[in-house]
C-alpha positions in Angstrom: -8.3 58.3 -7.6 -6.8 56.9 -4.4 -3.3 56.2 -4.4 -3.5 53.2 -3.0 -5.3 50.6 -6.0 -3.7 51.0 -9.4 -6.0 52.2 -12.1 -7.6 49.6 -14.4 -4.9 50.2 -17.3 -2.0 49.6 -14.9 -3.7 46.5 -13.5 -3.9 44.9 -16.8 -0.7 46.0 -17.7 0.6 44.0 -14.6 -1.2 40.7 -15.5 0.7 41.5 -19.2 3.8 41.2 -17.2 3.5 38.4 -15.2 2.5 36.7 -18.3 5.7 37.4 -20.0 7.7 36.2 -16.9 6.2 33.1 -16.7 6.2 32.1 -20.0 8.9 33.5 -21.0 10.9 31.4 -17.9 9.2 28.0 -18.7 10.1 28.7 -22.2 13.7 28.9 -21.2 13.7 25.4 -19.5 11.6 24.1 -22.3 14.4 25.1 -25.2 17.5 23.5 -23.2 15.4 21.0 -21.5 18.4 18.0 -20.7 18.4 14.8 -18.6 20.5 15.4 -15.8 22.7 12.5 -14.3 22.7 13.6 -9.9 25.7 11.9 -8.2 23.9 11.5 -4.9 21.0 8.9 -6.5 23.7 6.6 -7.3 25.1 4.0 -5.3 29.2 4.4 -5.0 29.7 0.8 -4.6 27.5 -1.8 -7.2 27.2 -4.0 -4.1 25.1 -1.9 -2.0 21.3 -2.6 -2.5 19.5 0.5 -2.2 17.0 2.2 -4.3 19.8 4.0 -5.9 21.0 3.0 -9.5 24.6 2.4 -10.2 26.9 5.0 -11.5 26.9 4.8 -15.4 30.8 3.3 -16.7 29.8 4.8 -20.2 28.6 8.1 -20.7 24.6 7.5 -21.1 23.6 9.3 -24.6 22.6 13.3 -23.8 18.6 13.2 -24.4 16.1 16.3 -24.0 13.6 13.1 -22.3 13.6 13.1 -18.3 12.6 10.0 -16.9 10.5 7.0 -17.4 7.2 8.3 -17.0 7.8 11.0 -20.4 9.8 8.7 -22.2 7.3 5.8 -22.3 5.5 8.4 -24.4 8.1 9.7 -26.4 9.5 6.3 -27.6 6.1 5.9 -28.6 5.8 9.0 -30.8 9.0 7.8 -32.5 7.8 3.8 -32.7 3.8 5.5 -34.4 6.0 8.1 -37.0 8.9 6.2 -37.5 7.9 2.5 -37.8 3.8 2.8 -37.8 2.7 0.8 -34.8 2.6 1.2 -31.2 4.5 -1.3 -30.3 7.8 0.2 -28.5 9.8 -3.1 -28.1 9.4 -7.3 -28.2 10.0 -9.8 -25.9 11.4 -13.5 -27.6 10.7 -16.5 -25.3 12.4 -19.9 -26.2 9.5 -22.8 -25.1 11.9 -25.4 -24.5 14.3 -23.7 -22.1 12.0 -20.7 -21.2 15.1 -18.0 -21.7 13.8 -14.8 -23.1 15.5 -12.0 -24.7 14.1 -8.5 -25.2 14.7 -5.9 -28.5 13.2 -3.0 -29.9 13.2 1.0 -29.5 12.7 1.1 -25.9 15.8 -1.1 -25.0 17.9 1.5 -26.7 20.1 4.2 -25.3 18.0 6.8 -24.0 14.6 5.7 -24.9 14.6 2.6 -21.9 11.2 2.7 -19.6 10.0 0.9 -17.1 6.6 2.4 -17.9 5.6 -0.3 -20.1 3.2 -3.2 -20.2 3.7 -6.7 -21.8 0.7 -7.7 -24.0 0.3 -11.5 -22.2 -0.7 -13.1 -25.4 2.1 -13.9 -28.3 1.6 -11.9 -31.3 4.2 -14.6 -33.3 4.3 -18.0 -32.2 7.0 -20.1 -34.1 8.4 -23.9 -33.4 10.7 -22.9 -31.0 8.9 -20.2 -29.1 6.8 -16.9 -29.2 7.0 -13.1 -29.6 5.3 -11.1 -27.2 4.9 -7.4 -27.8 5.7 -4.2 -25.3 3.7 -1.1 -24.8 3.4 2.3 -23.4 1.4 1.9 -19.8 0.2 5.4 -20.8 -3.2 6.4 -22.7 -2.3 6.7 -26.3 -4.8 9.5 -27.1 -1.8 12.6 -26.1 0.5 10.5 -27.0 -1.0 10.0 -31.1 -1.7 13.8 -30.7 2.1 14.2 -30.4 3.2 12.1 -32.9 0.7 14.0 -35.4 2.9 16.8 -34.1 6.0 14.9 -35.3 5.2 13.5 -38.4 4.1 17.2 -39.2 7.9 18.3 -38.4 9.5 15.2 -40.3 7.4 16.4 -43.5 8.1 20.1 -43.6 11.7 20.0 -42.3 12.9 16.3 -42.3 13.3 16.1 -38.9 14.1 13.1 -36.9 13.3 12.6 -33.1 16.7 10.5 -33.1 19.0 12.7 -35.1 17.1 16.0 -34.5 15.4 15.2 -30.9 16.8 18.7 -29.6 14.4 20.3 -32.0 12.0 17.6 -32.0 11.1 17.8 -28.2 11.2 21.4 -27.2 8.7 22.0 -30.3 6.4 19.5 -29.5 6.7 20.3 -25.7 6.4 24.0 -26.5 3.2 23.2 -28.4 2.1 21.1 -25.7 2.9 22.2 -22.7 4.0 26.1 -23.3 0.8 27.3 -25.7 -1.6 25.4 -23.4 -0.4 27.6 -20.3 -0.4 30.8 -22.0 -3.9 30.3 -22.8 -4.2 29.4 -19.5 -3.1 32.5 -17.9 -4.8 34.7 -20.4 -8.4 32.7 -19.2 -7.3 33.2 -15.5 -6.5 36.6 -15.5 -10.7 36.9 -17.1 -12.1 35.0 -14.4 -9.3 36.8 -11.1 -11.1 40.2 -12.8 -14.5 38.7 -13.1 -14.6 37.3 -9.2 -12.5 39.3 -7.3 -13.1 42.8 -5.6 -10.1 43.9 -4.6 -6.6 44.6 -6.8 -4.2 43.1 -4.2 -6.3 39.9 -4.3 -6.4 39.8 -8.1 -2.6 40.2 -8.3 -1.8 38.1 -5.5 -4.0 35.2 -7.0 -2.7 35.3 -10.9 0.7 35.9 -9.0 -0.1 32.3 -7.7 -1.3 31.0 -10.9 1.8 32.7 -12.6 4.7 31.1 -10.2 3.3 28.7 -7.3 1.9 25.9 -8.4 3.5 22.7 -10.1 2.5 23.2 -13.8 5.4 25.5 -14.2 7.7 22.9 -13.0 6.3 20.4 -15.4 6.4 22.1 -18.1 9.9 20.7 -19.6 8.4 17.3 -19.5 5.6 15.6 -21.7 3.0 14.5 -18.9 -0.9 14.6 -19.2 -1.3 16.8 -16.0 -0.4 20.1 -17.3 -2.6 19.4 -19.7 -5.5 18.5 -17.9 -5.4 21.5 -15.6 -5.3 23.8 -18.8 -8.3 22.0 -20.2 -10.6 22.1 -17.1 -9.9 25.8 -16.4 -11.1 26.3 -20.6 -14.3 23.9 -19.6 -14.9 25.9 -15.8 -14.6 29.5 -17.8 -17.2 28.6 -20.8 -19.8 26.5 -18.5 -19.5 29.1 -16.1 -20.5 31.9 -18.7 -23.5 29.6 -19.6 -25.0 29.1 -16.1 -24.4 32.6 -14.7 -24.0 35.4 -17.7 -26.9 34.5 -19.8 -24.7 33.0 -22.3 -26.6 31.0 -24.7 -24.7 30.3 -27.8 -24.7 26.4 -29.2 -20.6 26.9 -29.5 -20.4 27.7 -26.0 -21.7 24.5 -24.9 -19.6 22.7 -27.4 -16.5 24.0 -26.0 -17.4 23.5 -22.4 -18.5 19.8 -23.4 -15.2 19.2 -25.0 -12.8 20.1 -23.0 -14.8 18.5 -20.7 -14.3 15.3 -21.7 -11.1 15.9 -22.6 -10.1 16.3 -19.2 -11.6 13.5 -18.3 -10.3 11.5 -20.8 -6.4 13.1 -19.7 -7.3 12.4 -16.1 -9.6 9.5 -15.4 -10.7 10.9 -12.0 -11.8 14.1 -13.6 -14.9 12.3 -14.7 -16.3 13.5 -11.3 -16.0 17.2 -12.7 -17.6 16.3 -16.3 -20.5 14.8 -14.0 -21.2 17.8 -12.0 -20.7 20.4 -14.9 -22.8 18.3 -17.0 -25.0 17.7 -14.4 -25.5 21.4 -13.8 -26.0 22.9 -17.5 -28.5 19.8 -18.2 -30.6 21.5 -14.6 -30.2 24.5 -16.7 -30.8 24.3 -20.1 -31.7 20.4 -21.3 -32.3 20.7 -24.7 -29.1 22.5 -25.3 -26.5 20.4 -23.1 -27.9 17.4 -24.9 -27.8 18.8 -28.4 -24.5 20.4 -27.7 -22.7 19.6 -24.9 -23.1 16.1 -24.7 -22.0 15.3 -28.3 -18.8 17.6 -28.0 -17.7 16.0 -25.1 -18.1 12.6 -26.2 -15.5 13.3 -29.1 -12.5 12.9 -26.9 -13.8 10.4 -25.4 -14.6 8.2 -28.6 -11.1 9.1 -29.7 -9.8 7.9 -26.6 -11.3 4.4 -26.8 -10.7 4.0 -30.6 -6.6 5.2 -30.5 -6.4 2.5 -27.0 -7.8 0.0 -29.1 -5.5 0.7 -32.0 -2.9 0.8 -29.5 -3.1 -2.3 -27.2 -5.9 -4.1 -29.0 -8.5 -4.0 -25.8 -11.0 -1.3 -25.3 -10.1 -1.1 -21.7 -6.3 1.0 -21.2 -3.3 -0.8 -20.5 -3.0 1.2 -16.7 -6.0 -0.8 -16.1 -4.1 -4.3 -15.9 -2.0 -2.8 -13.2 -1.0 -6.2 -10.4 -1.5 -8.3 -13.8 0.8 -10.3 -16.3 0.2 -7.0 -18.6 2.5 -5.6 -15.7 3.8 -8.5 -13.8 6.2 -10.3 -16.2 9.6 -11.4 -15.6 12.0 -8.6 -15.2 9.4 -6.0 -15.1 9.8 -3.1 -12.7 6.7 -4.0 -10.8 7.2 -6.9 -9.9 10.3 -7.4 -7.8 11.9 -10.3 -6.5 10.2 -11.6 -3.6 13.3 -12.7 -2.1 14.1 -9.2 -1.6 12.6 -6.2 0.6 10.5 -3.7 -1.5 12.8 -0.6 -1.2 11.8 2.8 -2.9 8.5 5.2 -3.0 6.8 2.9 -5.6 6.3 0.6 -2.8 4.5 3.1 -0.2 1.7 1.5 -0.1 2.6 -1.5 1.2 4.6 0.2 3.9 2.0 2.9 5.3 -1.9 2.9 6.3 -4.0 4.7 4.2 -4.5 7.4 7.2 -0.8 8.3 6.9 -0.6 8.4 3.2 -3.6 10.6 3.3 -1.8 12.8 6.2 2.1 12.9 4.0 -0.5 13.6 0.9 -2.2 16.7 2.3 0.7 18.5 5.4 3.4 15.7 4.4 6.5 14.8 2.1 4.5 15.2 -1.0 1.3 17.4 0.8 -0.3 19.5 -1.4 -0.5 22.1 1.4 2.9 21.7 2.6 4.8 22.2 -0.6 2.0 24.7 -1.7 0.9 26.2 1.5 -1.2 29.1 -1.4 -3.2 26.5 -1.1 -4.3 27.1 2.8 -5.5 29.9 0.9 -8.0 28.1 -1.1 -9.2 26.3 1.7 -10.3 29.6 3.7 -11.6 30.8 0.4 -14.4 27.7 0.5 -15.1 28.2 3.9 -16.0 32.3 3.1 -17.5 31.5 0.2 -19.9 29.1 1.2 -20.6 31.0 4.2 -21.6 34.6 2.2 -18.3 36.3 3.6 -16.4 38.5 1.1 -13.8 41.1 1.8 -15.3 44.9 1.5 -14.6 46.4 -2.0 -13.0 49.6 -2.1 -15.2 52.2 -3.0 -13.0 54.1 -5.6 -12.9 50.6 -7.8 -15.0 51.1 -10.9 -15.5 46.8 -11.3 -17.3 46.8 -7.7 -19.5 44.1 -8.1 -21.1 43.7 -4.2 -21.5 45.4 -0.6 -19.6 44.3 2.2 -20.5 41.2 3.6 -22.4 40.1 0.4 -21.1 36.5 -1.1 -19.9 38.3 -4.5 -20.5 38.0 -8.2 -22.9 35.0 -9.0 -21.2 31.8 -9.2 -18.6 32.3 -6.4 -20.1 29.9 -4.2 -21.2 27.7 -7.0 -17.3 26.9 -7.7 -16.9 26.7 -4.2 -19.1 23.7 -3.8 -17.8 22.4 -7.2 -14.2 22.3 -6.0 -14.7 20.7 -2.6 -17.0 18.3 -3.9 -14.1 17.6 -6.3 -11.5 17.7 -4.2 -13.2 15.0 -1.9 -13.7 12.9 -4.5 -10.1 13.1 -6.1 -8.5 12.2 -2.7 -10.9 9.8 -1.3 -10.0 8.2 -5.2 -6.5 7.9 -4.5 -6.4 6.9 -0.5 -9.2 4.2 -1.1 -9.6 3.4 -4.5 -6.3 3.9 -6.6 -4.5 -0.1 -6.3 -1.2 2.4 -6.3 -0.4 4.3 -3.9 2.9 5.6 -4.4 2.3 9.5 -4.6 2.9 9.0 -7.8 6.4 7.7 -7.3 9.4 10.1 -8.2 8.1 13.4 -8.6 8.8 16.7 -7.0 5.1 17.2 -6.2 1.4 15.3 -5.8 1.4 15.5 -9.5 -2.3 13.8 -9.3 -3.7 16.5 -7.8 -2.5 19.2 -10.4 -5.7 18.9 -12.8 -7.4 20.8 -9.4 -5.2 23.7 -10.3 -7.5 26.4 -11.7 -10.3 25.5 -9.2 -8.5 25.8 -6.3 -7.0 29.2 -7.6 -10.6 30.6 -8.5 -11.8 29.2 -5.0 -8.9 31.1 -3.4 -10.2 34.8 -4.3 -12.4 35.2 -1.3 -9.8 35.0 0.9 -7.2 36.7 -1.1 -9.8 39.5 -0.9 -10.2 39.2 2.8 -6.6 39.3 3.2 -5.8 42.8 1.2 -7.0 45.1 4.4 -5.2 43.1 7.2 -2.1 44.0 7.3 -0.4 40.8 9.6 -2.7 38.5 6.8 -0.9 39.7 4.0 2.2 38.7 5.3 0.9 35.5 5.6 0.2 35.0 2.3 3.4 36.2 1.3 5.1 33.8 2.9 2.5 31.0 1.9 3.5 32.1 -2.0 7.1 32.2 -0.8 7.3 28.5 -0.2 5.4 27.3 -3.1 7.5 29.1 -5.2 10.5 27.7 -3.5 8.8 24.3 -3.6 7.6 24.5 -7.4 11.7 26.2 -8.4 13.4 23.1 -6.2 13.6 20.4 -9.2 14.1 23.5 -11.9 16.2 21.0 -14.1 14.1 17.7 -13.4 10.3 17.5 -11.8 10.9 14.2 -11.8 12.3 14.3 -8.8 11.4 13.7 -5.0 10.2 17.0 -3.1 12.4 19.0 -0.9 10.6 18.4 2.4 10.7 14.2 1.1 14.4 15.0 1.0 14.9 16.7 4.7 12.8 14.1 5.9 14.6 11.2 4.5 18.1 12.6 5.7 17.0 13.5 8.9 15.6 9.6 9.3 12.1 10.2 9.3 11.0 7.8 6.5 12.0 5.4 5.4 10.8 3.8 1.7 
């Protein structure tokens, strides 16, 4: 055998590897996952009014919860277990002088949030005032999956997410985040093997998946991104054994319809990818998609509707109400005082044209190509794809599937098309459509974006596979996974933080939020 491509055995016994790095390092974070307090994000003296907070007098109580965004769901798990409702904290008014007061779970130490939402009508009204309620802005549906998780832990083991939250969190977060990604890897190593031709671009893709792209750097906090990208790549891999191996099976098409809708339901946008794989199995096989398919994938999304309106009372979600009194009540993070400037990346929108937040969401402070230049990669690899150009496979690999020049095992160009088409859609959402554009305020990457993780890894094989006979190319790549890695390893303690290249840029005066 040529010297030069590893046998099949030593192959898969690299992909074993990298598995057991990667998960073995997100595990790490995820067991001594701890909210860290950075000097240089607060302000040394109270009086300066900058987006910065003020340096805490009192130490602030040590929590395994990272920001706003995961605690909004995690003082909800404790308010569903611990007290039955969803309802994270109240608001008192007093009619006659109008003075309010709020109480609850989320005004304690270490469980605060500003992503909440006031429910505008009083749940108590008595002869002096009213009691308004407070939620999570988040979809309920992960978050009542987690607190099944929970109650489960406080049944067998008497666990509490107060007393025992450092075993509380990293179990849930580890069931969560940590089993969904090993799952993930083992379905991504099927489909590298399935669609590539050549072992340096199987490695140097799953290497990718493994290491450079944002999911890892989530994984220490509850978010529904991770998630979603997990749960599209198990929806691609069974509708793509359906419409190009034969595969026929009714439970097939039940797994591809529910985690269809799942992902949809984790990531509203992701709709457009339920659409075209439904779209596409219902071209090929009708009776089945709608006898299968179609019920499966409605399951999440009747669960979705029924916990919201167990949660909030409304069919619609609370996210939904966004520039309204459900957000927009006095003292509420979103809605400033108008007496003072907006400062802060919550408030891009209002600062920028859509062109440049399109241009720092692609190449800029938060681009998804900048801070994960692997991704350039992905781009070529629709370009060759749709075209019909594929690297040569070597003639001593046993898995050949094509001739040179040939456009590669069936379906190649098929998730192509899927992912741009996608990929359109997705951005064009957020630059036009999205009444928030913030990149997604303080996070270390375009954390909308991630659900397009697996597709743009699949879509990235043709030109890994171009790449593996040019020598000056491969180099290229290398340094293209060098600087995600570095990108997606920058907040290792924190992703809920800004990006390295928003840092640079902001020190060296460039923006200005």
């Amino acid at each position: 055998m040529n010297p030069t491509y590893p046998s099949v055995s030593l192959r898969k016994s690299v992909y074993v590897l990298l598995i057991t790095v990667a998960c073995a390092a997100s595990g790490g974070r995820i067991v001594s996952v701890a909210r860290v307090y950075e000097p240089y994000l607060f302000r040394p003296d109270p009086a300066v009014d900058d987006q910065r907070g003020i340096w805490p007098q009192v130490r602030p109580e040590p929590m395994p919860t990272l920001g706003d965004n995961d605690r909004s769901r995690w003082v909800t798990v404790r308010a569903l277990v611990d007290q039955g409702t969803y309802v994270i904290g109240h608001r008192a008014t007093d009619i006659k002088t109008g003075k309010f007061g709020d109480y609850g779970l989320e005004r304690e130490d270490g469980w605060r949030t500003i992503d909440k939402v006031l429910r505008p009508d009083a749940t108590t009204v008595t002869d002096t005032g009213q009691i308004q309620d407070f939620y999570s802005s988040k979809p309920p549906l992960l978050t009542t999956m987690m607190a099944g998780e929970y109650w489960l832990l406080k049944c067998l083991f008497g666990w509490s997410i107060t007393e025992n939250r450092w075993q509380v969190v990293p179990v849930i977060l580890l069931t969560f985040n940590l089993l969904p990604f090993l799952i993930y890897l083992i379905v991504l190593r099927r489909l590298v093997d399935r669609y590539a031709v050549t072992d340096w671009g199987r490695l140097y893709v799953f290497t990718a998946g493994c290491f450079g792209t944002f999911l890892t750097t989530f994984a220490v906090s509850v978010n529904n991104h991770t998630v979603a990208a997990c749960t599209a790549l198990f929806a691609l891999y069974a509708a793509l054994r359906i419409l190009y191996e034969g595969e026929r099976r009714a439970w097939v098409y039940a797994v591809a319809g529910f985690f269809t809708g799942f992902t949809a339901c984790t990531e509203l946008p992701a709709a457009s990818l339920a659409a075209l794989l439904g779209l596409a199995l219902l071209l090929r096989s009708p009776v089945r998609t709608l006898v299968f398919f179609v019920p499966a994938a409605m399951l999440p999304v009747a669960a979705f509707f029924l916990t919201n309106y167990a949660a909030v009372g409304q069919w619609r979600p609370a996210y939904s109400e966004f520039a309204s009194p459900w957000y927009e009540y006095e003292g509420s993070h979103w809605k400033p005082d108008p007496n003072k400037p907006k400062i802060g990346i919550d408030w891009a929108g209002d600062k920028e044209s859509k062109a440049r937040y399109l241009t720092h969401l692609l190449v800029g402070h938060h681009g998804v190509f900048s801070l994960t230049p692997v991704f350039l990669l992905s781009a070529a690899g629709i370009v060759l794809a749709l075209v019909g150009r594929r690297a040569r496979a070597p003639a001593v690999t046993a898995e050949s599937y094509t001739a040179a020049g040939t456009a590669g095992p069936p379906g190649l160009q098929g998730i192509a098309l899927l992912t741009l088409t996608v990929s359109v859609v997705l951005i064009g959402f957020y630059v036009e459509v999205a009444t928030s554009r913030n990149y997604g305020g303080w996070t270390s990457g375009p954390r909308w974006l991630m659900w397009l993780t697996p597709l743009w890894l699949i879509a990235m094989i043709p030109a890994a596979d171009w790449l593996a006979s040019l020598g000056v190319g491969r180099i290229v790549a290398y340094v293209c996974l060098a600087v995600s890695v570095f990108s997606v390893s920058y907040p290792a303690w924190n992703p809920w933080r800004h990006p390295w290249l928003y840092n640079l840029m902001e020190s060296r005066g460039w923006i200005d939020y």
